[in-house]
C-alpha positions in Angstrom: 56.9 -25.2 2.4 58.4 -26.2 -0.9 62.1 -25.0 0.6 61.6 -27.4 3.4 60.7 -30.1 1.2 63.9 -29.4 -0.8 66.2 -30.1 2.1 64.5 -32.4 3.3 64.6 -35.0 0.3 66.8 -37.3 0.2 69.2 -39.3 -3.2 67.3 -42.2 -4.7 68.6 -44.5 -7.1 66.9 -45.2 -10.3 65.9 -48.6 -11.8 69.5 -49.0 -13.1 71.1 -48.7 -10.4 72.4 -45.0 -10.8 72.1 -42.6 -7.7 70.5 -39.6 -7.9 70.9 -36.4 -5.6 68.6 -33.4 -5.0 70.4 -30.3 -5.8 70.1 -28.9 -2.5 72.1 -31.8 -1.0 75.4 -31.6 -0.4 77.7 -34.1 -2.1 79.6 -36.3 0.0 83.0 -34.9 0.6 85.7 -37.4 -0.2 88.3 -38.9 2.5 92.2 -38.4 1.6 94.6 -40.4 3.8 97.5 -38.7 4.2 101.1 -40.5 3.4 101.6 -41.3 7.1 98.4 -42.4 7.5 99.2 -44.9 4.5 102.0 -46.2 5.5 100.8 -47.3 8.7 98.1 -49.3 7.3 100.8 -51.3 4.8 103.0 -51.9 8.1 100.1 -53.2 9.7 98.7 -55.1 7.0 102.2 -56.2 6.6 102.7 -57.3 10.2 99.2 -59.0 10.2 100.4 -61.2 7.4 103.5 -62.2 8.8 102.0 -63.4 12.4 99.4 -65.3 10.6 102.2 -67.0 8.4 104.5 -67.7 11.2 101.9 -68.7 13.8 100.9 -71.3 11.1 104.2 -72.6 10.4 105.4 -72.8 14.1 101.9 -74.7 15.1 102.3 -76.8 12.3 106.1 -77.5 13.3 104.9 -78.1 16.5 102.4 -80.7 15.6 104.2 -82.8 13.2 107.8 -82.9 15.9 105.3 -83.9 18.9 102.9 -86.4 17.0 103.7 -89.9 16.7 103.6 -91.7 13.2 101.2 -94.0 12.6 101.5 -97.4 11.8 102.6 -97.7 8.4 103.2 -101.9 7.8 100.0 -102.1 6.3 100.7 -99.2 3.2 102.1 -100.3 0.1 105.9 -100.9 -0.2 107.5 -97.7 -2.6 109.5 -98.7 -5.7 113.0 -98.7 -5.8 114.2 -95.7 -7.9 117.6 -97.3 -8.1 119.0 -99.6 -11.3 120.2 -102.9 -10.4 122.8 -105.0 -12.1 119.8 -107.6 -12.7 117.5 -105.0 -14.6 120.2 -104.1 -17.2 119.9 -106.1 -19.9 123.4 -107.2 -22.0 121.9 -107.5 -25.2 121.0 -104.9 -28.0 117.3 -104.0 -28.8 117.9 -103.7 -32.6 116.3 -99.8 -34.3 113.0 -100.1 -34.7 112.1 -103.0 -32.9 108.6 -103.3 -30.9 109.1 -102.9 -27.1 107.7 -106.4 -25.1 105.4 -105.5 -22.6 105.8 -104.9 -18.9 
C-alpha cells in the first residue's frame, strides 16, 4: 500500500514558493530544439515583424494620400523663420549692455 502511495503523490510547492518532488517521480525531461528547428522560428518571427511593419506603413500611406485636409484658416499663422532686411538692426549693442525686451 505504501508503494502505491509513493507513485501516486504528486510535487507540491512549499510556502516559499520552491517545488518539491517525490523521489519516485520522474523529473521532467527537458526540450532541446534543434538548430533547424531554431532557425525557423527567427525566420518566422522575423517575417511576422516585417508584415506587421509594412502593413502599418502601407495603411497609414494609404490613409493620409486618400484623406482630405481639413480646414486649416482658423489655426494659428506659423512664424517666419526667415531674417528680413527690417529686423536687422544698423546699430551696435555696445559689450555688456542689458538686452530691451521683446
Amino acid at each position: 500500500m505504501e508503494s502505491e502511495l509513493d507513485v501516486l503523490s504528486v510535487p507540491r510547492v512549499t510556502p516559499i514558493g520552491l517545488l518539491e518532488r517525490p523521489v519516485s517521480s520522474p523529473a521532467a525531461a527537458s526540450i532541446h530544439f534543434t538548430r533547424l528547428q531554431r532557425a525557423l522560428a527567427l525566420a518566422l518571427l522575423a517575417l511576422f515583424a516585417t508584415v506587421t511593419v509594412a502593413t502599418t506603413v502601407v495603411s497609414f500611406g494609404a490613409y493620409c494620400l486618400t484623406t482630405e485636409p481639413g480646414d486649416v484658416r482658423p489655426l494659428p499663422k506659423p512664424h517666419s523663420l526667415t531674417i528680413s532686411r527690417s529686423s536687422i538692426s544698423k546699430t551696435r549693442v555696445p559689450a555688456g549692455a542689458p538686452l530691451a525686451p521683446l
